[in-house]
N, C-alpha and C positions, 0 to 999 in steps of 0.2 A: 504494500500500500504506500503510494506518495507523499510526502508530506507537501502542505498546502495546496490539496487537489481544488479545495473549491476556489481559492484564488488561481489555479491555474484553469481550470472550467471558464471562469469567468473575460481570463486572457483571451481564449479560444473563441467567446461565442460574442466578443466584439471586432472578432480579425477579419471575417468576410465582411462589414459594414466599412472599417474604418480603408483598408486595403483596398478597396471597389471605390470608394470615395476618393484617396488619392491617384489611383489609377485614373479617374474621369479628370481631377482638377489638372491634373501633369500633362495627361494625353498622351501619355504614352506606356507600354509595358514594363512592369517592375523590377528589379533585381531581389533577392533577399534580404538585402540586408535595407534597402529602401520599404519594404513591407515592414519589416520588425520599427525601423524608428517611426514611419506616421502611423505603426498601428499604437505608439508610445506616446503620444505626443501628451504633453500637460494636460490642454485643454481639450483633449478628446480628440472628436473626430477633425480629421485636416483639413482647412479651408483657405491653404497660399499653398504656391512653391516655393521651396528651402532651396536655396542658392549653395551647394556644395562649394565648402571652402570660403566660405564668407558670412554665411547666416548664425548668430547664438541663434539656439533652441532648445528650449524646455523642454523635461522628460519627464516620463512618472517608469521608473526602474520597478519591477515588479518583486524584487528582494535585495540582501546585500549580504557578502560573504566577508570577515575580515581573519587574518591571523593573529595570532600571540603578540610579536613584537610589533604590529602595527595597531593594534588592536586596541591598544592600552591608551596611548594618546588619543585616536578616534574616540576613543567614550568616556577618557578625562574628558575632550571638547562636548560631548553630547550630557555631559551630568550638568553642565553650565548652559543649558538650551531650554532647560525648565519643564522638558515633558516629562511624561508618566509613564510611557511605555514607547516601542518605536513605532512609528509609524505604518511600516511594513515589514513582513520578514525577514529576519537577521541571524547571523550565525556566526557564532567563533572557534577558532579552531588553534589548537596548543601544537603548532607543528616546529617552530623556530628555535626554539629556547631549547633544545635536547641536541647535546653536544654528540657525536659519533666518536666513541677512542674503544672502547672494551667489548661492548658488545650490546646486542637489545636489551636483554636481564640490566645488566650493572648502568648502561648508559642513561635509561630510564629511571632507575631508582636514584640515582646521584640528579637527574634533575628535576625529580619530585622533591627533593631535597632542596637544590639549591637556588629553583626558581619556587619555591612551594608560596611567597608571601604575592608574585604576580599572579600563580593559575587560580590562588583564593580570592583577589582583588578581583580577574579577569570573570571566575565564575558568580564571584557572587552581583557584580556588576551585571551581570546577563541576567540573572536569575532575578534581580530587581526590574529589568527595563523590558523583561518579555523576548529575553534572545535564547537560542539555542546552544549549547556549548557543549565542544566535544573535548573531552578531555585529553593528554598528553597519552601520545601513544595510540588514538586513535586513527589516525593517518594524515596525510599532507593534506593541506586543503581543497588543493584543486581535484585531486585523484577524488576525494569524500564527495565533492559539491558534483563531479563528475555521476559516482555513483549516486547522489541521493536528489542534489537538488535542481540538476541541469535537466532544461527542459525544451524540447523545437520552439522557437518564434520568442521565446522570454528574450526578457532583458534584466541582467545582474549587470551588479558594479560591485566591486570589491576593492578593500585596500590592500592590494598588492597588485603589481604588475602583470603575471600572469593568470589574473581573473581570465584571460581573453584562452584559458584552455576550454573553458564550457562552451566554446563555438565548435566543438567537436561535436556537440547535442545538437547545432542547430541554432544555439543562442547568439544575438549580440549582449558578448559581456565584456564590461573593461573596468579596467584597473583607474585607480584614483586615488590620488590622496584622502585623509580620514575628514578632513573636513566636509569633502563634497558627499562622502559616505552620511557625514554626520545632517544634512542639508535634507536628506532625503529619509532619514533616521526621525527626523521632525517634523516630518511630513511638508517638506517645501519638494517645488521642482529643482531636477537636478540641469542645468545648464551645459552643454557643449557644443561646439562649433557643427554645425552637421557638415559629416564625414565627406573629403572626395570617395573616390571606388576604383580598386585596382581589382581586376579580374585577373584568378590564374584558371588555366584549361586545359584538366588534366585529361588524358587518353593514353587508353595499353593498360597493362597489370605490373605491377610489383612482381618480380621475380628474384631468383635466387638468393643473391647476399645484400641485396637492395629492399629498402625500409621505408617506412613512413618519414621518419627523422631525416630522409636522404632529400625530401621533397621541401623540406625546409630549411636544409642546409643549403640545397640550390637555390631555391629563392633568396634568401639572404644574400649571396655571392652575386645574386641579380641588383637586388634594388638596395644593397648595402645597408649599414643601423640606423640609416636616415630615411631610405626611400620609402619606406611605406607610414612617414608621419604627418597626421592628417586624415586619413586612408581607412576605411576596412579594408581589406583582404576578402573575397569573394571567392572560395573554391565551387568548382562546378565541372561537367564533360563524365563521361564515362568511366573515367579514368578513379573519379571522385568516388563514385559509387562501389568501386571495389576495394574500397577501403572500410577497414572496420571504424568501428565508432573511436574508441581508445586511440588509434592510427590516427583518424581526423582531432582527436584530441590534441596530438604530440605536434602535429603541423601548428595548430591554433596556437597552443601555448609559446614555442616559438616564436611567434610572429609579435611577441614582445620585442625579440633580439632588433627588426628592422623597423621598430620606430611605430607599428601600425597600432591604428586606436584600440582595432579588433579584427580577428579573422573570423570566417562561419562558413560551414558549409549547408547544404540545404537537407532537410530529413529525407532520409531515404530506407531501405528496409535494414541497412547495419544498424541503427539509428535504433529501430522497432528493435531490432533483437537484442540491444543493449538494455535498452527499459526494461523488457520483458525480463530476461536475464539478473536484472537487480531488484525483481519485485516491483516494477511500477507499469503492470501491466495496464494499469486504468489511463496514465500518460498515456501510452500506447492507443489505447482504445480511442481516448477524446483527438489526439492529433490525428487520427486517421480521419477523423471526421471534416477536418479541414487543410487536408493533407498539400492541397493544391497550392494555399496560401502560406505554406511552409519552406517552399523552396520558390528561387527565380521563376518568372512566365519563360514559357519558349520561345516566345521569340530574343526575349534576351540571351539566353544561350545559344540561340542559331547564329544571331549576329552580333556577339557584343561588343565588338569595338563601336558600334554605333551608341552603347550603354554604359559602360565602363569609361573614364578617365585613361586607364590604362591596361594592358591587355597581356599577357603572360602565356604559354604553351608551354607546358611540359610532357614529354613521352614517357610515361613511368616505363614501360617494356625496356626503354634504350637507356634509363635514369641510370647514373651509375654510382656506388656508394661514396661518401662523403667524407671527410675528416675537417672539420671548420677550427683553425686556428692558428697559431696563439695568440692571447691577451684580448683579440677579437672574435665576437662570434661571425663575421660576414666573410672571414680568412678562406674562400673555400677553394677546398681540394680534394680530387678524384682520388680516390685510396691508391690505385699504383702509382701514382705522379708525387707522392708525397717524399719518396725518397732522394730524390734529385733536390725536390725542393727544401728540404731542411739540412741537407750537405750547402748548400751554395747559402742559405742564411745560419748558418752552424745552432741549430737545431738539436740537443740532445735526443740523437734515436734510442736509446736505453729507455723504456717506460716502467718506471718504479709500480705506479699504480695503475687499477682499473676500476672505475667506483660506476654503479651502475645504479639506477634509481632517478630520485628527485620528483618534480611534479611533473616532469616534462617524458617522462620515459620511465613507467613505477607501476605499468597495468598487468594483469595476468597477462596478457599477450606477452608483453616484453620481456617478462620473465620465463616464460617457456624457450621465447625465439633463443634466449640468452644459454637460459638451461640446457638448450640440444647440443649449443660449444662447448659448454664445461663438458656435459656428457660426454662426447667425442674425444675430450683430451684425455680423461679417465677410462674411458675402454681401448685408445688409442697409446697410452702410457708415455703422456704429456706431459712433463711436469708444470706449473706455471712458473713463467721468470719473473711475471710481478706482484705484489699484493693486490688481494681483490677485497673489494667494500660491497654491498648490497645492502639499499633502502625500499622497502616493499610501501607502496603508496598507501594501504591503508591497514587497519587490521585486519578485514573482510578479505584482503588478497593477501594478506599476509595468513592467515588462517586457513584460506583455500589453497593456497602454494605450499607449507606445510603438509594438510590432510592429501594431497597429489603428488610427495614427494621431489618438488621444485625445489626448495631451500636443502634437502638433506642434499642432496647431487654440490650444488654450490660450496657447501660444508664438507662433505666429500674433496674436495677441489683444494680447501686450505681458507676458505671466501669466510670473511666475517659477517655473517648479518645483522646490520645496525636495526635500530629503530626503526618504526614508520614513521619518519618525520623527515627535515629537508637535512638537517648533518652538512656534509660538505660540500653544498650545493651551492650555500649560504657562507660557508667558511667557518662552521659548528664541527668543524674536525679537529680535535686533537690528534695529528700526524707525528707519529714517534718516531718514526727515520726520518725526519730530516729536522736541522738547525739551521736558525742565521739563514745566510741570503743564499745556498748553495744552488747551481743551477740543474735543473732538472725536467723531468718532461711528466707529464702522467696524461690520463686519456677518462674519458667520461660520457656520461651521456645526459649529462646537464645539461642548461640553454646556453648558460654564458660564462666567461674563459677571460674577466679582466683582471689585469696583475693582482696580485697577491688574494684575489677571490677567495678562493678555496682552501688556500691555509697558510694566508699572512708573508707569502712568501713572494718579492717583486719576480724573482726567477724562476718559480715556475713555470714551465711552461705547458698550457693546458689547453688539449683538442679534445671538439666536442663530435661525437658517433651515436649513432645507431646501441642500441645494448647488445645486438651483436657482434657486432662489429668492435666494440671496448672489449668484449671478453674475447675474441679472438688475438686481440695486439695486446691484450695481455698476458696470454698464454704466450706468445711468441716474446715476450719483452721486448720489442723493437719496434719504435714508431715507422718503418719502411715496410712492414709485411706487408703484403698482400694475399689475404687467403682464400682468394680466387685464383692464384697463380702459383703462390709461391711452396714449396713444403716447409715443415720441419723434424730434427732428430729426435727419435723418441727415448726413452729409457733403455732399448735394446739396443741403441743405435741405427733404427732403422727411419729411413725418410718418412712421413706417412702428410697426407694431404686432407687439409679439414674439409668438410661435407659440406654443403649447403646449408645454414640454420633453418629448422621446421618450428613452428609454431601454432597456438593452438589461439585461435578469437576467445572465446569463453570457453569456460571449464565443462567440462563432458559431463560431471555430475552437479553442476551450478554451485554459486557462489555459497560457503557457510562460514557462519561467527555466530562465536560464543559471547561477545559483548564487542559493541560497535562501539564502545567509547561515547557515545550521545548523551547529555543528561538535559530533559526539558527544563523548560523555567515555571515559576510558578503561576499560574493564573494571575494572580494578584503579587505581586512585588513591592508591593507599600511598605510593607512592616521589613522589608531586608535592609539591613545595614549594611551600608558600604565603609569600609574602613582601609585611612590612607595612614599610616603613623605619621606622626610630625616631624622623626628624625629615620627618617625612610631615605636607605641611599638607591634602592630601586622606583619608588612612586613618589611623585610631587606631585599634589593638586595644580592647575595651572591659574594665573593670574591674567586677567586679559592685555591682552598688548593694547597701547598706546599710540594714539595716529600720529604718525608723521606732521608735523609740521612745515610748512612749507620753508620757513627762515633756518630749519635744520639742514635745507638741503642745499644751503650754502656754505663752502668752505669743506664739503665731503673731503675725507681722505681716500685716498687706493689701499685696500687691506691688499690685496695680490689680485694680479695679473695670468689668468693660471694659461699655460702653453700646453695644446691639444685636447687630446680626449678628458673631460672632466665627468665624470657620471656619477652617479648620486649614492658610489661606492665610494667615491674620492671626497664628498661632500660629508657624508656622515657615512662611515666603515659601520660591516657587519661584524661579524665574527666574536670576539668577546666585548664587543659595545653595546650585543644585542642586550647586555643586563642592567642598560642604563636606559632603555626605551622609554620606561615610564617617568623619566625624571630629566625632564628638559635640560635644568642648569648643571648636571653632572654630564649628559649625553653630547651637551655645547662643547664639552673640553674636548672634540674630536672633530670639531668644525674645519673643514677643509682641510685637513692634516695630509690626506693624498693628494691633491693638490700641485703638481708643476710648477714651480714659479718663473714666467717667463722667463725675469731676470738673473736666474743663477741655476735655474734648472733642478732647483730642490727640492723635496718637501720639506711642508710643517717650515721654512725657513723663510721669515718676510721683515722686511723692515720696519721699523717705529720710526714713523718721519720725527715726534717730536724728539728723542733722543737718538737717532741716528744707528740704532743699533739692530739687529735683529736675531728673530727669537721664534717661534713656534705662533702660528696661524691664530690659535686663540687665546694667546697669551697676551698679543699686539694687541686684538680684536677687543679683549676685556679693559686694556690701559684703555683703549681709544672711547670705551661705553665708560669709563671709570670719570673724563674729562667733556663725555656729552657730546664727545663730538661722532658724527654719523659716516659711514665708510660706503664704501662700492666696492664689491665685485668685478672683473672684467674674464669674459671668458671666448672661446671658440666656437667653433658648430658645434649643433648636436646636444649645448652643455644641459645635462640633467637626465643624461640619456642612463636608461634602467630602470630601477625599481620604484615604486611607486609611491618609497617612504618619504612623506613629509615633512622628515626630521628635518631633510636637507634646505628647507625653505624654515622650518621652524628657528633654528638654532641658528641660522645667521639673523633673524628678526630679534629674536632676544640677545643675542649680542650686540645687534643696536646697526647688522649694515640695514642700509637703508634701500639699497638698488643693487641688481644686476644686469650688467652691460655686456649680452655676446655677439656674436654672427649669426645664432641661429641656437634655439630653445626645442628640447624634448616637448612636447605636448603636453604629461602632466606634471612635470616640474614647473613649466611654465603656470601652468592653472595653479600649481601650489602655492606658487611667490604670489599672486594674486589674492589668493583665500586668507593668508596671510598678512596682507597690506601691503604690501612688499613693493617697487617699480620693477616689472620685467623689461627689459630695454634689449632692442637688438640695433644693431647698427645702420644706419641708413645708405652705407658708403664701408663696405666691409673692410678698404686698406684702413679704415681712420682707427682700428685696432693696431696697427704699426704707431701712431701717432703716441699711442699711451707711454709716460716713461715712469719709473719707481715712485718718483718724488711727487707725483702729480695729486693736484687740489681741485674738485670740483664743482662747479656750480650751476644749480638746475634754474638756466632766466629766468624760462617763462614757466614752471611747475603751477603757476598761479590758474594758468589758464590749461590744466590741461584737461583738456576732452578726447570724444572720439575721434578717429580718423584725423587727430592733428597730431603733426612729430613734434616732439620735443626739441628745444636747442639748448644744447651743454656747452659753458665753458670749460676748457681745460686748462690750468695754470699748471708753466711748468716752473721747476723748482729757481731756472733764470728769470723769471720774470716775464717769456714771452709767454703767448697764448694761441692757442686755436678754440675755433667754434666750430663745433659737429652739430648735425642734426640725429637725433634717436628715433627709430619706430616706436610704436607699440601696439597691442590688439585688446587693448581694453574695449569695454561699451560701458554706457552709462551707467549698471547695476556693477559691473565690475571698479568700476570707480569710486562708487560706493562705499562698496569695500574698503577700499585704499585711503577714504576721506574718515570713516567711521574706525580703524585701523585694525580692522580683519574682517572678515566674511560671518564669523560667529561672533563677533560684537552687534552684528548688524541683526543676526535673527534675534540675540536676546534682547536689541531693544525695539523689537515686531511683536515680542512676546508678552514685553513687560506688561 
């Protein structure tokens, strides 16, 4: 049985109405993903056309998913919003905070232990507001919302990045900071830009060593961590349909890596057999009912360059496997071409590890396709040359891999089985071979591969594969295999050549669990006490931030300059920071610490213009909030590009920068600087980023006047005395402005509420 079938009923038996209705006002045939936002829209049925790429537009999301380390801020900001329950249904999920080093037993008990005052804040916080909460150990969130909550035609937003894996069901889901979670928690509309539309067209079958993950590793390698921002992602063709559900899950999820709002494919009978297969046959039954309005019309897939922005073909029959990296995930390379290519950029072929799991590749499927290599190498008398990791996505698959004897073969193997939760995916591993900066290689079947991700380390160097494709190059220890071509020597000394991985869609005897980790909330949540201690070095109640003043944004200082890739790893680090999530002013002391410094090419290393010296990112940052005086950012394309945590906008607010100035903004970092108060500023003239020097002071003329659709003009003083004048973009609208005048997004609804 489903959970919230009637609210999903009631999705269904407004979508022929509202879909028919913009089909007439557009006048033209739909895509799916254009069905799912006007059958969303705030105020019901659709009565304009949305200008892709140009129009805000209200949404009413029909649930919200959030995890542990994001989860905690989202509903610090939602206990200061003054409602009684949420608005719509919400869930949370304890997947972040379980570190991977010893194993499921020990690794789970040490952080029942050691995060035990968050999972009590986090549950009983639920259990007050009318949320769902699955406890630690019950599985990663996307794989859970996969099995329980994902639905064709819905629309979720969650606070994390890879919400957008429930487009595997069919969904538009995307990722957000916790504020806009929290907007929609209170029952307002949630705002975003509606999406341009990139069409991919897939035709042929998946064959032999070639995966789902291989479909997204090409795409990446197409429209790089930029090209799809903006965008959904639209799978469709023939090709689509022979894909299992989980498969269309692992492309969606991805499709974080290249910037895209969301990906989705259209329901089709993998789709049915997924539902059915996880008990929500009644899903099934009601989608069937409006089956039509679940996927693209045909003529948009006859002809969709006439529909689509942008148009994609991929031949899965001819697809060949993948290996995406280092440090980037858009790195892509054809598995026999890897080894030319990592001699000529000196590449460590040695692969220490092979870590398989995460949200993005954690379903029974993957674990079988996984399971037939290890198999192979143990009847084959393979030894492994590297250490293997294994994360099962939930309990349900981790229960059902178990009773199938999936996990004993891997165990078998030498393979650790960590937790169901994300571990080293997130850089919650405690890795015991290796110290300091050593350089190294390992292989995974994670989404993303930026420096020191995955275990603190700049030198790692980390490619992302298929889960077959990691346990075979870790069997061989050599990032050059190819085991479509190549052999290896076995324990007798004899060459032997791996098989094709087999794998199995769903479990032959269907999914079982002995305890899914769920615990409902109460009806009534009145009488729960939420309790934050006073000298809490994990939870700080939050204080509301303070608007900007215009007379503050003269005389700005430059806190740093950062050089290239900046992402919202480098802005606020995971790893063992994730224990400071709930407490703003502890979690600040990591404020841009990854960070580039144009100027000497360091982190954590920037100058104090007023004494001349330099010191650590928020150590500058705290002098400079210490003296009142307000700072900027300056950054590159892309900047904010990754996960969806709003610390990274939070924590430079509360250290007092006032603006960030790049070339080009991720989509929801960008929305977070905004939620926040924050100036998102991108360049009008992208050389005038060479313009910026250490010393520089600046000054915002006209901030007085700023509206929509006007640039800004900054001074920049440099430290001689002369000056230049830029102009800045920005993409605010009047409610966004709002915002930034009231000095957050959630100042604004509590005083709508007061």
């Amino acid at each position: 049985m489903a959970f919230d079938i009637d609210m999903i009923k009631k999705v269904y038996s407004q979508m022929a109405e509202r879909v028919d209705k913009a089909r007439e006002i557009t006048g033209k045939p739909l895509t799916l993903s254009e069905k799912i936002l006007y059958s969303h829209l705030w105020d019901g049925n659709p009565n304009k056309i949305f200008l892709r790429g140009k129009d805000y537009v209200d949404f009413a999301p029909d649930r919200i998913a959030c995890q542990d380390a994001t989860a905690q801020m989202a509903l610090l900001q939602f206990m200061q919003a003054g409602k009684k329950t949420v608005a719509v249904p919400t869930t949370v999920h304890c997947d972040h905070l379980i570190q991977a080093k010893q194993g499921a037993v020990q690794d789970l008990k040490r952080a029942n232990e050691t995060s035990n005052e968050v999972f009590d804040f986090l549950e009983s916080v639920s259990n007050k507001y009318g949320i769902g909460f699955w406890k630690p150990g019950a599985g990663i969130i996307h794989q859970v919302v996969l099995e329980n909550y994902a639905f064709p035609g819905g629309m979720m937003i969650g606070t994390d990045s890879h919400t957008v894996n429930a487009g595997g069901l069919g969904m538009v889901a995307i990722g957000v900071g916790g504020a806009d979670a929290v907007d929609v928690m209170a029952g307002m509309p949630w705002e975003l830009k509606f999406p341009k539309l990139i069409g991919v067209k897939l035709t042929g079958e998946l064959n032999g060593w070639t995966a789902s993950k291989d479909v997204i590793l090409k795409v990446a390698g197409i429209l790089t961590v930029k090209g799809g921002t903006g965008a959904i992602v639209e799978y469709f063709g023939p090709g689509a349909k022979n894909l299992s559900c989980t498969g269309k899950g692992t492309i969606c999820n991805m499709g974080a890596e290249i910037g895209a709002t969301t990906s989705t494919f259209g329901y089709d009978d993998a789709m049915e057999r997924f539902l059915r297969a996880t008990d929500r046959s009644d899903i099934a039954d009601e989608a069937n009912k409006v089956r039509e309005y679940l996927t693209g019309d045909d003529e948009v897939y006859a002809n969709p360059e006439q529909y689509f922005d942008q148009v994609i073909e991929i031949d899965l029959t001819t697809l060949r496997p993948h290996l995406n990296g280092p440090f980037t995930p858009d790195l892509a390379t054809p598995v026999g071409e890897l080894g030319e290519k990592a001699a000529k950029n000196d590449w460590p072929l040695k692969v220490d590890w092979g870590l398989i799991g995460s949200c993005t590749n954690s379903s029974y499927e993957d674990l079988t396709r996984a399971a037939s290599i290890a198999q192979q190498a143990i009847d084959k008398k393979l030894k492994p040359k590297s250490d293997f990791g294994i994360n099962p996505g939930s309990e349900q698959i981790r229960f059902t891999a178990e009773r199938d004897g999936l996990l004993e073969v891997f165990e078998n193997l030498g393979a650790t089985v960590f937790t169901n939760a994300c571990g080293p995916c997130i850089g919650q591993w405690d890795r015991s071979d290796r110290k300091g900066e050593e350089k190294n290689t390992i292989v995974h079947s994670f989404n993303r591969n930026f420096s020191k991700r995955a275990d603190g380390n700049p030198n790692t160097h980390a490619f992302v594969g298929s889960p077959e494709m990691v346990a075979a190059i870790a069997i061989s220890g050599r990032l050059d295999f190819d085991p479509m071509n190549d052999t290896l020597l076995n324990e007798d000394g004899q060459e032997v050549k791996l098989d094709e991985p087999v794998g199995l869609e769903l479990p032959p005897k269907g999914f079982e669990v002995d305890d899914n980790g769920y615990l409902a909330p109460k009806e009534d949540g009145s009488s729960v006490d939420v309790k934050v201690a006073n000298n809490s070095e994990r939870l700080q109640l939050l204080e509301p931030f303070v608007p900007i003043q215009d007379s503050e944004l003269q005389g700005v200082k430059l806190l740093i300059k950062a050089f290239g890739k900046c992402t919202t790893d480098h802005i606020s680090m995971a790893g063992p920071w994730l224990r400071y999530r709930g407490h703003l002013d502890n979690i600040a002391n990591n404020t841009l610490i990854g960070a580039v410094n144009a100027f000497n090419k360091k982190t954590n290393f920037v100058k104090d213009q007023f004494t001349g010296e330099y010191g650590g990112v928020p150590d500058v940052q705290r002098e400079y909030k210490a003296k009142g005086v307000k700072t900027i950012v300056v950054g590159d394309h892309n900047y904010g590009e990754g996960s969806s945590r709003e610390h990274a906008a939070m924590q430079p607010r509360f250290l007092g920068v006032a603006a960030v100035l790049v070339k080009s903004f991720a989509r929801i970092h960008e929305t977070n600087l905004k939620k926040q108060g924050m100036l998102g500023l991108t360049f009008a003239n992208e050389a005038d980023y060479d313009l910026i020097q250490e010393d520089d002071t600046f000054n915002f003329v006209d901030i007085a006047d700023f509206a929509p659709n006007k640039q800004l003009t900054l001074e920049i003083v440099h430290a001689d005395g002369s000056k230049d004048t830029i102009k800045v973009n920005h993409t605010y609208n009047d409610a966004q402005i709002k915002w930034y005048r009231e000095g957050s997004a959630l100042n604004l609804i509590k005083k709508q509420n007061a």
